[in-house]
C-alpha positions as MATLAB code, in Angstrom:
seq = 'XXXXXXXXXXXXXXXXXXXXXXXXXXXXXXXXXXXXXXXXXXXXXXXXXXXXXXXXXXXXXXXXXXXXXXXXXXXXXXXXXXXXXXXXXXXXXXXXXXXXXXXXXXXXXXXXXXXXXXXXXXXXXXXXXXXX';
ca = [
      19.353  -13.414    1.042;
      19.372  -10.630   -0.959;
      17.034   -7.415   -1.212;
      15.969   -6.974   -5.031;
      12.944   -4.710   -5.330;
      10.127   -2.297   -4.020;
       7.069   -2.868   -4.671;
       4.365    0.577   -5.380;
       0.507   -0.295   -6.064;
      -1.166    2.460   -7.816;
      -4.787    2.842   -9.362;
      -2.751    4.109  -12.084;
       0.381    1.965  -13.500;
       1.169    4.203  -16.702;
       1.232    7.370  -15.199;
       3.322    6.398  -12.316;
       5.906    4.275  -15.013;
       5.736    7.744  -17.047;
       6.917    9.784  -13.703;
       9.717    7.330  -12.777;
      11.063    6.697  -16.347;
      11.583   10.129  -16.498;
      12.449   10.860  -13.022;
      15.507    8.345  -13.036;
      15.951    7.689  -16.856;
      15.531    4.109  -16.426;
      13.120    2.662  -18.810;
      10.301    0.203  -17.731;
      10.296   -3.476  -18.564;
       6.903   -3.778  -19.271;
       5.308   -7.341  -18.539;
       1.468   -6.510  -18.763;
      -0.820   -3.519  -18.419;
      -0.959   -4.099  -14.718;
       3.037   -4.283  -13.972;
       6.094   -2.912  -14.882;
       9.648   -3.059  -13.566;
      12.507   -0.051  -13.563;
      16.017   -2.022  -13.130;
      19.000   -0.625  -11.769;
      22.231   -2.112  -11.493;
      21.585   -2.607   -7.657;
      17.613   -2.865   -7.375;
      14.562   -3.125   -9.309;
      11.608   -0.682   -8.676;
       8.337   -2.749   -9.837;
       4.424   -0.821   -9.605;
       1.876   -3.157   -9.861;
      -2.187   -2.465  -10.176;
      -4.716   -2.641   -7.725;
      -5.771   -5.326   -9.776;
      -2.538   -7.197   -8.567;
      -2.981   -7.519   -5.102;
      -5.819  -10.162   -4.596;
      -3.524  -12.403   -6.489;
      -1.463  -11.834   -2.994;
      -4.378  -11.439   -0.311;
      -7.239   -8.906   -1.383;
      -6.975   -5.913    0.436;
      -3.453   -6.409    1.730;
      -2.314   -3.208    0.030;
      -4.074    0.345   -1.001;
      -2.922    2.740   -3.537;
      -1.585    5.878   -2.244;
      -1.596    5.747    1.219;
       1.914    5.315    2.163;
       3.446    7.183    4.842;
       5.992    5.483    6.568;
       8.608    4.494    3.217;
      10.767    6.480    1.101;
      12.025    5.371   -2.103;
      16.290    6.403   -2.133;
      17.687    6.666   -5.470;
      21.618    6.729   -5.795;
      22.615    9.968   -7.927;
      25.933   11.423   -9.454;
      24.637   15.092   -9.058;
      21.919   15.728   -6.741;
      22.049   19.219   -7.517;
      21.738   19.241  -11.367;
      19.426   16.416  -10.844;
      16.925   19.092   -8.893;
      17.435   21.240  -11.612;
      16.215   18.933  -14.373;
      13.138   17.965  -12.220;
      11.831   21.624  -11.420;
       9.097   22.144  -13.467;
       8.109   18.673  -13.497;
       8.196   17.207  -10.053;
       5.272   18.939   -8.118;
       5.739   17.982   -4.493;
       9.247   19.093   -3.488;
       9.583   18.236    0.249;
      12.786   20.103    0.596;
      15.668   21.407   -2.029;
      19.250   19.757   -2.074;
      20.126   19.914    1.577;
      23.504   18.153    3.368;
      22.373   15.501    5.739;
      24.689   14.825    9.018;
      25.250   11.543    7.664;
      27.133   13.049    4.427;
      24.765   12.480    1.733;
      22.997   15.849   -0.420;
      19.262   14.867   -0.342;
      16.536   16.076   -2.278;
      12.749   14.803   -1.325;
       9.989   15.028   -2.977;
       6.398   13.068   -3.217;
       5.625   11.152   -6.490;
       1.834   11.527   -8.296;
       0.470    9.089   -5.831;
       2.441   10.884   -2.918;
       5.116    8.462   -1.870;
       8.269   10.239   -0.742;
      11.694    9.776   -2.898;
      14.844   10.800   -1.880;
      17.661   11.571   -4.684;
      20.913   11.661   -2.580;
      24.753   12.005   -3.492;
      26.991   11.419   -1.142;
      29.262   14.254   -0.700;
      31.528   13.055    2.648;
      34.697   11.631    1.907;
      32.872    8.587    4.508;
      29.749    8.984    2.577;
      31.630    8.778   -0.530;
      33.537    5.140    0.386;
      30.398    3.823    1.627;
      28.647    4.034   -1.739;
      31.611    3.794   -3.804;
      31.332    1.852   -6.878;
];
């Protein structure tokens, strides 16, 4: 099995694309007005409609009202990173800050509020466990 994407549902798919597109520089892959996909080389972030989810089971999902995941994007600078979001990013949850587990993590809350985490590890164990 393998783990491929994350799934966001917004009342708003172009204005979330527009923050993550320029968040992580990925471009969307566009398949409709009501769902998008941002690909990485290790996982694919998709944000889907409202209008999506009866296709699945209506009212199995609601727009904004996550509290409980946090989106982790792989960085080379975390640091330079925060610097390029300032001004632009709204909701920082907390600057650059070294984590006990090796990695420099910066949180914030995207326009629907769902916390992402840019982290770079910085640990020479950190480092070999997300070593490319």
């Amino acid at each position: 099995m393998d783990f491929v994407s994350v799934r966001i549902i917004t009342g708003d798919v172009a204005r979330l694309v527009d923050f993550y597109e320029r968040a992580t520089g990925v471009p969307a892959d566009w398949s409709n007005e009501d769902f998008a996909e941002l690909r990485t080389t290790s996982a694919t972030l998709a944000i889907g409609s409202t209008r999506t989810v009866p296709l699945f089971a209506p009212g199995s999902a609601r727009p904004a009202d996550n509290h409980s995941v946090i989106l982790e994007f792989l960085v080379d600078d975390v640091d330079s990173v925060h610097k390029n979001l300032t001004g632009f990013v709204k909701d920082f949850v907390n600057e650059p800050t070294t984590m006990p587990w090796g990695n420099r993590a910066l949180l914030f809350r995207d326009p629907d509020g769902n916390l992402v985490n840019f982290f770079t590890p910085v640990t020479p164990s950190a480092i070999e466990k997300f070593a490319r």
